[in-house]
N, C-alpha and C positions, 0 to 999 in steps of 0.2 A: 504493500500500500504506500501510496504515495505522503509525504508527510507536507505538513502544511504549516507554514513559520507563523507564529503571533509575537507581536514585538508588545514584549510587557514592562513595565516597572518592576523594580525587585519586590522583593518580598520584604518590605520593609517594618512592617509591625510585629513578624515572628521572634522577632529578640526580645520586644518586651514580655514575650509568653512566657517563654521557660518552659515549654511543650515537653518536652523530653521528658524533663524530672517526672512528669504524672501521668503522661499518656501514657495508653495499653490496649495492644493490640485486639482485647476482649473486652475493654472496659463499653460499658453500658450507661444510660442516661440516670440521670436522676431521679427522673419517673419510673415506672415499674417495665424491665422490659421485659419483650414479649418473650427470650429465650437468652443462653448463652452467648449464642454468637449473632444473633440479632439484635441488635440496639431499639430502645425506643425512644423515639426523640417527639416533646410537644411542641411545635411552632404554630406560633400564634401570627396571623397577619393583618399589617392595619388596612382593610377592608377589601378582603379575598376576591371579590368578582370585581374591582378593577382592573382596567387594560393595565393599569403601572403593577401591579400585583401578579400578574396572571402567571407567571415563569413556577409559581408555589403550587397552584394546582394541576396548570398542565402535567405539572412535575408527576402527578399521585395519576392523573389519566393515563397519560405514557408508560408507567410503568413501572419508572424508573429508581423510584424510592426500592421498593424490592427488590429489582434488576440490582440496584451495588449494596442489597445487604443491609437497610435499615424501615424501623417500620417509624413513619412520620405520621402523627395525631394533629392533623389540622387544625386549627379552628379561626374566629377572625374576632375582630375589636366592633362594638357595635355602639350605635352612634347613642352616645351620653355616657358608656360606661368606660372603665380602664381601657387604656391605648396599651399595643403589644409592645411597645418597647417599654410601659412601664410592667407591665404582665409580666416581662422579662427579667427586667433588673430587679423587682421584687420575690424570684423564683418559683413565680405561680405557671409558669413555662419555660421551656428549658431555651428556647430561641425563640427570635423576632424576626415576622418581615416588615421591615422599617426601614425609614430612612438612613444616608451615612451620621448625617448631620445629628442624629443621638450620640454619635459615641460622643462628640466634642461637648455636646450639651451634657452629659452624662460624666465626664473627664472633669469638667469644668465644676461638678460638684462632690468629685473625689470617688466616685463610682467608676470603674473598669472595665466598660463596656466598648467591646471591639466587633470591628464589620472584618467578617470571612471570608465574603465573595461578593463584588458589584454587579448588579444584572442589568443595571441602567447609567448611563452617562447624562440624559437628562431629567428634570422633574416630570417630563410629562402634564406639563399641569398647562390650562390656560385661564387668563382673567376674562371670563368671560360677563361683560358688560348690558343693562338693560339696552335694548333699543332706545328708551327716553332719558338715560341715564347721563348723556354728553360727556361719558368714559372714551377716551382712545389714545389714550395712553396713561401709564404711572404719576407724567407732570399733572392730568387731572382728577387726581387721586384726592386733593384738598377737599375739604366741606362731605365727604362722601363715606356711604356706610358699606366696607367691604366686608363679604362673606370668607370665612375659613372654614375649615373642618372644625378644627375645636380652638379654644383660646390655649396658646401657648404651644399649637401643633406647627407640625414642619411647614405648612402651610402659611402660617400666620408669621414666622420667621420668614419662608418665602417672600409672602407680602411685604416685609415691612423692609427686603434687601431691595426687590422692586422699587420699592417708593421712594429709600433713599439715593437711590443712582441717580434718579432725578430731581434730587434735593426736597423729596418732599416725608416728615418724621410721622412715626407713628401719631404723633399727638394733634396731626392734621386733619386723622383720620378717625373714624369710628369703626371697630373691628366687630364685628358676630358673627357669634357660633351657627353655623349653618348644616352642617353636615357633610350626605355629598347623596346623589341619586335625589330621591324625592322632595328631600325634604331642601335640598340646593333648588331644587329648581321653582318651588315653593315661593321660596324666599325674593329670588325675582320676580315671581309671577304677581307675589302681594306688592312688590315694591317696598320689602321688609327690607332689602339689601340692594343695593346699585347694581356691586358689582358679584360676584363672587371666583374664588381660585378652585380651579376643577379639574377634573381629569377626564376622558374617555371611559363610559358610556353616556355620563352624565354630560357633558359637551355636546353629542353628537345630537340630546335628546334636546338642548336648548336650541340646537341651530337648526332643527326640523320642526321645533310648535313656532320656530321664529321671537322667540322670548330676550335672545341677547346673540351678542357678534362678539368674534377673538377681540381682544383693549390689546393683548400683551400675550405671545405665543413662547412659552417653551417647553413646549412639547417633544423639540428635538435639538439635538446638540445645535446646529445653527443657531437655532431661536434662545439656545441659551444661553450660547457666549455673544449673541447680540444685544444681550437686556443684562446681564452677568459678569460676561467678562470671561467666560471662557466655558470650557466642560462642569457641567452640574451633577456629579455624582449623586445619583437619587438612592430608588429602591436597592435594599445590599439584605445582606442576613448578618444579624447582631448577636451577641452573644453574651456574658459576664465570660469577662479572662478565666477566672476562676474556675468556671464552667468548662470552658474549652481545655480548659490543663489536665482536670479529672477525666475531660470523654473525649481526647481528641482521635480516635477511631469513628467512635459516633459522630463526630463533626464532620471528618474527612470524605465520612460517606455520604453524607445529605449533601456535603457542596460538588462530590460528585456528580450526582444527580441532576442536581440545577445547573449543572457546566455542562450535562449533555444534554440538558432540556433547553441551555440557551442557543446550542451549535443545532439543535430541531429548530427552533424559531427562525434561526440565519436562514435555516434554507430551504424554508415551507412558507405557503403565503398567508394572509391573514384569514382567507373562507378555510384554511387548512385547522388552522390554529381555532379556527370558531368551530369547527365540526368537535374537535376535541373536546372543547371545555364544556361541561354541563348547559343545559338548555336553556337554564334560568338565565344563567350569567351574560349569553348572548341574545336573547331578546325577552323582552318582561315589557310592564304596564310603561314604561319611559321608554323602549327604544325598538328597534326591530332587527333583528338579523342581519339584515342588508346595511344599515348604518352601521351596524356594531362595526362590519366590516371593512364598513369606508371610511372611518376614523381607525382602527388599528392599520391600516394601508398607509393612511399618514403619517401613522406615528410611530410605528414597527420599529421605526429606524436606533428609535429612545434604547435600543435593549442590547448590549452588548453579548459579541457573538465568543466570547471566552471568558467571562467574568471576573476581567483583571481590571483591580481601578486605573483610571485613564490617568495618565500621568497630568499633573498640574490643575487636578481639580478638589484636592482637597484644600491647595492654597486655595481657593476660589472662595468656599466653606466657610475655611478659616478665616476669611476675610468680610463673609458675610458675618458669623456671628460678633466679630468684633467689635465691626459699625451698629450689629444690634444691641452691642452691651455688655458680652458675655467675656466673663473673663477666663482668658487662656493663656493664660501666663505659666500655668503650669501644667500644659497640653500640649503632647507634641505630635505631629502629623503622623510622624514612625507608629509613634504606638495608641494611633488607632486604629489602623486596620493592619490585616496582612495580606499578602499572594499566596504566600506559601500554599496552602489549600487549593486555590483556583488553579496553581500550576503544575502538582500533580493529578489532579483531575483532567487538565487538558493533555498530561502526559498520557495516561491512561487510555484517552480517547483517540490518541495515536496522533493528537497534534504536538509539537516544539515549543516551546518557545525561550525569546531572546531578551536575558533580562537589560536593564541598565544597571547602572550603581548603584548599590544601598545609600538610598540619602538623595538619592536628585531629587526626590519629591519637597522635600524639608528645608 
């Protein structure tokens, strides 16, 4: 077989693990597993039937959690209650699918939370604007009530790095909890919120009743280093260190899985990708089949086909939370995430890859 080069960053967060000292070939999750040599692992995702989400459950259709040997206990974050990165860090699940931008948020208050494998290079997300709302851009973000997911969600971080590129501060603005699916779309439809930050399916559902138009796209890496400033390391899988030091068997196998569930997405189209995932998720009361399709067609692009983070976008991150506030002084780029994982999984899958130096990220 022909081998296939991926040019990656190093593995730069493996140092801070100390994997060695606790990993074990046999070790098992925290939760109960299901056998000796099967791990069980609970990941939790923040809100499962989105297009930025979806690489988690394709993962369980395809097969592939069982195919490399681990059994994974889904489940998702539902709107009012615990977010899966707090589900995580609190040990009421053993991983997160969340954003990257938790471990720095999560660093930044002395918790240990690290991202194992990138599945996305952008947010995925767009400001999608009322029709009457005179939104079309971040500059007219002032006097206006923007919808997030939840207050203090990656989203509302999103928003408020948006607003300030174009000099405009949280305190310009009026922020609600809006959700995402119905209850987003809602929120425009009352004129509860102007604007709101979304993702695919829930996008595709506003721009077919005609309710709102893209303010602000970045949905795909273009769109995000042109409102950004460069690659937006989104959707990843999160972990406590601590966690991953005890089960790094159990780990190694679940980002397996998602490393060859991202190299299926590279090279299947988006009706391929909708026949897989459950019925519901691809069309329900907001959207149909056919749109679900023609926004993942758009947006496909967001999901990285080897789930190495993209060199130069955790500075990106780290530069958002700065300007938001957060303090990182004692946070360092290295030891939030690693490759080590995503790269022997792409070994595995019979691709190469070419690292750089430990540290060009930093």
């Amino acid at each position: 077989m022909m081998k296939h080069k991926i040019y990656a960053v190093a593995a730069t967060g493996a140092i801070a693990l100390s994997l060695a000292a606790c990993g074990g070939g046999n070790s098992s999750s925290g939760s109960n597993a299901g056998s000796a040599s099967v791990p069980t692992v609970k990941l939790m995702v923040g809100g499962i039937d989105k297009q930025i989400y979806l690489p988690y459950q394709l993962a369980e259709q395809l097969g592939y959690y069982k195919k490399y040997g681990v059994n994974v206990e889904l489940s998702t974050e539902q709107n009012g209650g615990v977010g899966a990165e707090d589900a995580m860090a609190s040990g009421q699940v053993d991983m997160a699918g969340a954003w990257y931008v938790h471990t720095v948020d999560f660093q930044s208050k002395g918790k240990d939370v690290i991202n194992l494998v990138q599945l996305s290079g952008a947010p995925g997300e767009r400001e999608m604007c009322g029709v009457n709302s005179g939104v079309h851009s971040a500059a007219d973000f002032k006097g206006k009530t923007l919808g997030v997911t939840d207050l203090g969600s990656g989203t509302d971080e999103l928003t408020q790095f948006v607003a300030s590129k174009q000099g405009v501060t949280k305190k310009d603005y009026h922020t609600l909890a809006v959700g995402a699916g119905s209850t987003a779309i809602a929120a425009i439809q009352r004129g509860s919120a102007d604007c709101v930050m979304t993702t695919q399916p829930t996008v595709g559902a506003l721009l077919s009743k005609k309710l709102a138009y893209t303010a602000v796209d970045l949905a795909t890496a273009d769109g995000a280093t042109k409102a950004l400033g460069g690659d937006w390391p989104a959707a990843g899988l999160l972990a406590n260190a601590s966690w991953v030091n005890a089960h790094e068997d159990a780990a190694q196998k679940v980002v397996d899985a998602l490393v060859a569930t991202m190299h299926w997405i590279n090279t299947h189209s988006a009706a391929d990708i909708a026949d897989k995932l459950p019925a519901s998720y691809v069309q329900n009361s907001t959207i149909s089949k056919d749109q679900y399709i023609a926004g993942l067609t758009t947006d496909k692009g967001q999901f990285l086909p080897d789930g190495i983070m993209p060199a130069g976008g955790p500075k990106v991150i780290f530069a958002m939370e700065k300007g938001n506030g957060v303090d990182t002084s004692k946070v360092t780029i290295a030891g939030t995430f690693t490759n080590k994982y995503a790269i022997a999984a792409n070994k595995l899958e019979g691709f190469t890859t070419t690292t750089t130096p430990a540290g060009a990220d930093g």
